[in-house]
C-alpha positions as CSV (number, residue, x, y, z in Angstrom):
1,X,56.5,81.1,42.3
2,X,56.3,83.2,45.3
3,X,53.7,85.3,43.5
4,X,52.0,82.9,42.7
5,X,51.5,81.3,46.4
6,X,50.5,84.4,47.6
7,X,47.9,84.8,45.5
8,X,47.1,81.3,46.4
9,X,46.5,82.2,49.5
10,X,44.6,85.4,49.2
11,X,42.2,84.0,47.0
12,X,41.6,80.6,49.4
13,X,41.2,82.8,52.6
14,X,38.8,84.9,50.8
15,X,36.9,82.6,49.2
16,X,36.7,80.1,51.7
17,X,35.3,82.6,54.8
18,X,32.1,82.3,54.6
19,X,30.1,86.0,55.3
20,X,28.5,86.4,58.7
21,X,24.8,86.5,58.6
22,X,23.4,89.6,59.8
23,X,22.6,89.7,64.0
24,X,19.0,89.4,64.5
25,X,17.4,91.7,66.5
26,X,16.1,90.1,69.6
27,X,12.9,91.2,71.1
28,X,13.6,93.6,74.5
29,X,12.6,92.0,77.9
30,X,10.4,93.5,79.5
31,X,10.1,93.3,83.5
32,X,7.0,91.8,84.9
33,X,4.7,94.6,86.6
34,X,4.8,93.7,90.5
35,X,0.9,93.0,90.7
36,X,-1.1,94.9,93.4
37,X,-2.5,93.6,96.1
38,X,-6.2,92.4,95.9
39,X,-8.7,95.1,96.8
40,X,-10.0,95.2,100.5
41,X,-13.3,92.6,100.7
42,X,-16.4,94.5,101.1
43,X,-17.6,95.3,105.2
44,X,-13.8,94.8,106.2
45,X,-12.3,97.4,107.9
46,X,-9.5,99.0,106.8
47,X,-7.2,102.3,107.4
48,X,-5.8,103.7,104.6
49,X,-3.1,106.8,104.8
50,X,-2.7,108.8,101.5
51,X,-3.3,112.0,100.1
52,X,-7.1,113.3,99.1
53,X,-7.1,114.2,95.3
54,X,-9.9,115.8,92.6
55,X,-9.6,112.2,90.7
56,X,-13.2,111.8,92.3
57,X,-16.1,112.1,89.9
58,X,-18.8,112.1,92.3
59,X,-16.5,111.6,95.8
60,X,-14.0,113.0,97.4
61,X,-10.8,110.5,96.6
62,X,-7.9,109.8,98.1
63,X,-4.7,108.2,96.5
64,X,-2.6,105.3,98.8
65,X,0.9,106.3,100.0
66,X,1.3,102.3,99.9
67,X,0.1,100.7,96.8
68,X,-1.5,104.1,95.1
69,X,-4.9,102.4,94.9
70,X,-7.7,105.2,94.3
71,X,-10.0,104.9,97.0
72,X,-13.6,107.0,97.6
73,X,-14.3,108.5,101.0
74,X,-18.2,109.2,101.6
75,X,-19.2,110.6,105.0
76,X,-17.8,114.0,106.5
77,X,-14.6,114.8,105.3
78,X,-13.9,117.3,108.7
79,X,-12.9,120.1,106.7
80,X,-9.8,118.8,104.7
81,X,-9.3,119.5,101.6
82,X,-7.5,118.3,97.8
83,X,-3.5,117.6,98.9
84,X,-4.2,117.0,102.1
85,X,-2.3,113.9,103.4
86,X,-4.4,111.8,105.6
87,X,-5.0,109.0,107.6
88,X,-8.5,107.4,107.0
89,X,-10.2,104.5,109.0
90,X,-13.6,103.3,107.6
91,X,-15.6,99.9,106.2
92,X,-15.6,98.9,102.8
93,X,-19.1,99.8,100.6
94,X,-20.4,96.6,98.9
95,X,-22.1,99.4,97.0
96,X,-21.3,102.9,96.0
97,X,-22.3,106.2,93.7
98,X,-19.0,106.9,93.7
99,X,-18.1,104.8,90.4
100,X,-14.4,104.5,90.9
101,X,-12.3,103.1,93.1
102,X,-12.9,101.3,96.5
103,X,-15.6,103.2,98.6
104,X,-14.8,103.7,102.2
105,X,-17.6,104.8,105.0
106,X,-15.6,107.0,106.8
107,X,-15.6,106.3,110.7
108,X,-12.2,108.7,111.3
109,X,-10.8,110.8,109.0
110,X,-7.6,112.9,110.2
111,X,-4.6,114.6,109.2
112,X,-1.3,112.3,108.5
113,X,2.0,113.0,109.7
């Protein structure tokens, strides 16, 4: 009898638990980019500190220590060169041949601390 109630039981809890179904993979979340800030409106005046890098096809550029925006620097460039960190004060082109970035006319241009 005993037998007989242990298989009983062996045979109801197996039968009886039903299997688990498989955990579905759920899609990673991915964090939101923090957007950057709109570009500078054309004829403002603006001062941008960054370093001035060869990413410029037809002008010298310069990369943003804030936002790392690629901006274009036309006018004299006082004799500083690629790597060069840099403060840079100028007005906003409404047109450039630079074809990149946002074109600054340079009214001061000077070595960054």
């Amino acid at each position: 009898m005993r037998l007989f109630m242990l298989a009983t039981i062996a045979l109801v809890s197996g039968c009886c638990t039903a299997p688990r179904p498989a955990p579905v993979d759920q899609p990673a979340r991915v964090a939101s980019p923090t957007p950057k800030p709109s570009p500078p409106k054309p004829d403002s005046s603006i001062t941008v500190i960054g370093v001035l890098t060869d990413e410029g096809v037809e002008c010298q550029a310069l990369r943003s220590d804030s936002d790392q925006r690629l901006y274009t620097i036309g006018g004299n460039h006082a004799g500083l060169k690629n790597g060069d960190h840099v403060k840079v004060t100028g007005t906003v082109a409404r047109m450039s041949v630079c074809q990149q970035g946002v074109t600054l006319a340079v009214t001061s241009i000077e070595k960054a601390e």
